[in-house]
PDB file with one MODEL, atoms N, CA, C and O in Angstrom:
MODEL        1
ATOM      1  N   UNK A   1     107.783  89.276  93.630  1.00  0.00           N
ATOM      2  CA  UNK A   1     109.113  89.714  94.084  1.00  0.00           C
ATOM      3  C   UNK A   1     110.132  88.593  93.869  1.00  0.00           C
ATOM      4  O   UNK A   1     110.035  87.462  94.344  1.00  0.00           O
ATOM      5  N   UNK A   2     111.075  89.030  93.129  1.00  0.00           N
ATOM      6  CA  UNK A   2     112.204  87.882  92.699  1.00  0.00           C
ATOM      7  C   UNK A   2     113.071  87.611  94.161  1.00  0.00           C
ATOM      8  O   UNK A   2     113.401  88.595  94.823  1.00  0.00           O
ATOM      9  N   UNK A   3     113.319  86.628  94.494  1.00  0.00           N
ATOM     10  CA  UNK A   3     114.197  85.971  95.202  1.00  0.00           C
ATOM     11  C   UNK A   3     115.799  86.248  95.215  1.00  0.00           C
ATOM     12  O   UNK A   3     116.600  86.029  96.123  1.00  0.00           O
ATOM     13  N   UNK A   4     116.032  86.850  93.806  1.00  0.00           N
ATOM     14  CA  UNK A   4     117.442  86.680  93.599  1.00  0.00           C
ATOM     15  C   UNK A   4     117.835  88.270  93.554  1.00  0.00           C
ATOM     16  O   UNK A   4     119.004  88.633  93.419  1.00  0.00           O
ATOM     17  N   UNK A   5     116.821  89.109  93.673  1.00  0.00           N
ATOM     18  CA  UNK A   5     117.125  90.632  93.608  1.00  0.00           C
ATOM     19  C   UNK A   5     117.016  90.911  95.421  1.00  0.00           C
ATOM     20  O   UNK A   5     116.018  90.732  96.120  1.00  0.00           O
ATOM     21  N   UNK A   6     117.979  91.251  95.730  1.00  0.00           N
ATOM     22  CA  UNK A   6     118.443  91.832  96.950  1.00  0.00           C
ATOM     23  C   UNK A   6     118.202  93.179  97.165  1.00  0.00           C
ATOM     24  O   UNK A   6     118.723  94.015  96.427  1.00  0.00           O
ATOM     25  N   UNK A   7     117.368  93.544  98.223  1.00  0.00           N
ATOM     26  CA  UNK A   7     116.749  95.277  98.379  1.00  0.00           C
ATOM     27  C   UNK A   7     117.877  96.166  98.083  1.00  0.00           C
ATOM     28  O   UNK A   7     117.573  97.177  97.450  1.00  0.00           O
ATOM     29  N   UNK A   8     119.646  95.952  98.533  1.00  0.00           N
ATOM     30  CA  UNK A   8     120.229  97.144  98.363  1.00  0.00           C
ATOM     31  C   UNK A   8     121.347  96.505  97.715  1.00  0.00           C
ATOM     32  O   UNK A   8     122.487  96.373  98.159  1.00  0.00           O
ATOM     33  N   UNK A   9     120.691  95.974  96.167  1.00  0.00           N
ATOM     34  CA  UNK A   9     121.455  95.734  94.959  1.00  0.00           C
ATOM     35  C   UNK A   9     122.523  94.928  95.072  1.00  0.00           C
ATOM     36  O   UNK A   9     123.220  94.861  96.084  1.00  0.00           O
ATOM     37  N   UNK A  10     122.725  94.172  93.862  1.00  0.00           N
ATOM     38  CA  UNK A  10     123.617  93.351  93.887  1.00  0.00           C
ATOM     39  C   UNK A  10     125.267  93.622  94.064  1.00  0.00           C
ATOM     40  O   UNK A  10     126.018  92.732  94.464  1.00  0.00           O
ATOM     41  N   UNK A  11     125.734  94.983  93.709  1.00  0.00           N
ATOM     42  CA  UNK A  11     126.876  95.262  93.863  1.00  0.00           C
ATOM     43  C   UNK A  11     127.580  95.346  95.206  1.00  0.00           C
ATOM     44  O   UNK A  11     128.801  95.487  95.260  1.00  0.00           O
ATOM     45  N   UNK A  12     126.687  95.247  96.476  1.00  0.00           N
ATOM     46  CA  UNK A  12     127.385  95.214  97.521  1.00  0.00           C
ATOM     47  C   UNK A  12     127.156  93.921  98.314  1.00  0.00           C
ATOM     48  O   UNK A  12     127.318  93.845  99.531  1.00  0.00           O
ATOM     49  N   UNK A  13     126.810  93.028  97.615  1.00  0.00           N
ATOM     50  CA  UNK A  13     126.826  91.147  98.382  1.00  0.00           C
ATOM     51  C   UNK A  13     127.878  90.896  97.093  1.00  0.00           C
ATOM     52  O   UNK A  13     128.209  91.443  96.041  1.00  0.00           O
ATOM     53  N   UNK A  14     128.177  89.696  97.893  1.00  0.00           N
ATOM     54  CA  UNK A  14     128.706  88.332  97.580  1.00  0.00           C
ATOM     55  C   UNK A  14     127.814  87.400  96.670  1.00  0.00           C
ATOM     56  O   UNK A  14     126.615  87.663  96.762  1.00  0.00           O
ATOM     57  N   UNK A  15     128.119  86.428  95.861  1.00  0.00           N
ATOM     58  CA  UNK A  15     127.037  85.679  95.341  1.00  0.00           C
ATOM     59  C   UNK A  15     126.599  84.760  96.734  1.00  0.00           C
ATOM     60  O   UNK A  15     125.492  84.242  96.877  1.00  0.00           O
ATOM     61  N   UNK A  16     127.755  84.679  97.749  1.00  0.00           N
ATOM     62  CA  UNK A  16     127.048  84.028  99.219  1.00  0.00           C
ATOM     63  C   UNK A  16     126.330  84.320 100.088  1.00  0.00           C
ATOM     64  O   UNK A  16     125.619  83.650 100.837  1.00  0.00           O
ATOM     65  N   UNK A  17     126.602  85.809  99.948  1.00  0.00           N
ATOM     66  CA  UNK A  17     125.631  86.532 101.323  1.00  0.00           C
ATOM     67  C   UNK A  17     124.434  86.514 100.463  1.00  0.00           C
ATOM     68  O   UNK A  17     123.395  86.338 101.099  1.00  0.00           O
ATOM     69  N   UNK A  18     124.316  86.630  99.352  1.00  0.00           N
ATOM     70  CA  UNK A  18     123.217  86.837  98.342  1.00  0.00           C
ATOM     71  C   UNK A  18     122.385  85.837  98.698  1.00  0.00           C
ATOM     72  O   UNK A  18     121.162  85.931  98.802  1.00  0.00           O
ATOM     73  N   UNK A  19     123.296  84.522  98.954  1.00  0.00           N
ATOM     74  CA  UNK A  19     122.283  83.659  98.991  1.00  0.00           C
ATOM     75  C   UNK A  19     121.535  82.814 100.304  1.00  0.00           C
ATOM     76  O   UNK A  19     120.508  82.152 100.453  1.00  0.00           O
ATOM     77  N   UNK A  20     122.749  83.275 101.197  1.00  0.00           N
ATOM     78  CA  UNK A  20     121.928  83.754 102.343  1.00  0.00           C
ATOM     79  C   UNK A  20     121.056  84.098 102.733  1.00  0.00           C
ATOM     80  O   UNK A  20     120.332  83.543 103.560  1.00  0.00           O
ATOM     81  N   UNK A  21     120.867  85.565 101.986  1.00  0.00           N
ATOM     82  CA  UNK A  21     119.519  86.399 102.331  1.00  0.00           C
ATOM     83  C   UNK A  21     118.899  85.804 101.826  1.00  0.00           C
ATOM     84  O   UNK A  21     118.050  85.479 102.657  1.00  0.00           O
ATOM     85  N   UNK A  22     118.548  85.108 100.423  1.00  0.00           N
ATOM     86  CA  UNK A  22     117.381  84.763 100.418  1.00  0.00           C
ATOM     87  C   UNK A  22     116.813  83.579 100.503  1.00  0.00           C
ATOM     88  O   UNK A  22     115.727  83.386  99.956  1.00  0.00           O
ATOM     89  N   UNK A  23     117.573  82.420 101.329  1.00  0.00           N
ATOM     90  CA  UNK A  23     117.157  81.516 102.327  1.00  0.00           C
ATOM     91  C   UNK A  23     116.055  82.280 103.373  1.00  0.00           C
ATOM     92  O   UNK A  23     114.842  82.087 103.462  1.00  0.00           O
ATOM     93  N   UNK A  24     116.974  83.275 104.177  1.00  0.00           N
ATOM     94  CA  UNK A  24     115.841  83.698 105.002  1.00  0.00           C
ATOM     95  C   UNK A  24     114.781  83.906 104.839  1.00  0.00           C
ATOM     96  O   UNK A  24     113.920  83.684 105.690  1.00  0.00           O
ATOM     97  N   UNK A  25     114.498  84.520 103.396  1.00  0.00           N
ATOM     98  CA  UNK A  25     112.984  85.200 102.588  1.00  0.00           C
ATOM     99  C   UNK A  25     112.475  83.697 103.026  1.00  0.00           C
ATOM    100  O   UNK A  25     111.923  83.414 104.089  1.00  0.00           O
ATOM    101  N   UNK A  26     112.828  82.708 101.830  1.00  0.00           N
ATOM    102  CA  UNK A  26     112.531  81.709 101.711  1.00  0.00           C
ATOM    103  C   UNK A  26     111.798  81.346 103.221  1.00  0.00           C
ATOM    104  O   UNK A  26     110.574  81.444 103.315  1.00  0.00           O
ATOM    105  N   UNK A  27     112.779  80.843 104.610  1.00  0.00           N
ATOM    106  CA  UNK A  27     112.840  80.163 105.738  1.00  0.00           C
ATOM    107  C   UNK A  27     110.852  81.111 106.564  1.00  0.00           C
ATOM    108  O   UNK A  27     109.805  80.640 107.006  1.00  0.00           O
ATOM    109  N   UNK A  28     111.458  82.693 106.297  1.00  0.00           N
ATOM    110  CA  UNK A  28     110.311  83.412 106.917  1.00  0.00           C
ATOM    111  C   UNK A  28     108.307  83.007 105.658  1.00  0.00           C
ATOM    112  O   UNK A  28     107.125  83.148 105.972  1.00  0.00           O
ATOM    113  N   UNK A  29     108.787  82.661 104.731  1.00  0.00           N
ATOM    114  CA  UNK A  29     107.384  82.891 103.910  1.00  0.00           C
ATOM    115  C   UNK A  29     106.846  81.585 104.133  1.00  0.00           C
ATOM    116  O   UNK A  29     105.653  81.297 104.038  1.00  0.00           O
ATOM    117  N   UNK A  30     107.894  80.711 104.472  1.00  0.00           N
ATOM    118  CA  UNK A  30     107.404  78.665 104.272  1.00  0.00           C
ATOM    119  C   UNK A  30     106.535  78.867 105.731  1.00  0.00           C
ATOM    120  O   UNK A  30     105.931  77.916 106.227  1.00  0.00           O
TER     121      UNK A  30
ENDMDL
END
């Protein structure tokens, strides 16, 4: 599962909230 693909598509984030979310992925799997 890519990190940079967001469950409900890229057209409704920000490149910030984008990257937000997937800190969290990140923060929850470490």
């Amino acid at each position: 599962m890519p990190f940079a693909t967001p469950p409900f598509g890229t057209t409704q984030l920000s490149m910030e909230d984008n990257h937000r979310h997937n800190e969290k992925l990140e923060k929850m799997i470490a």
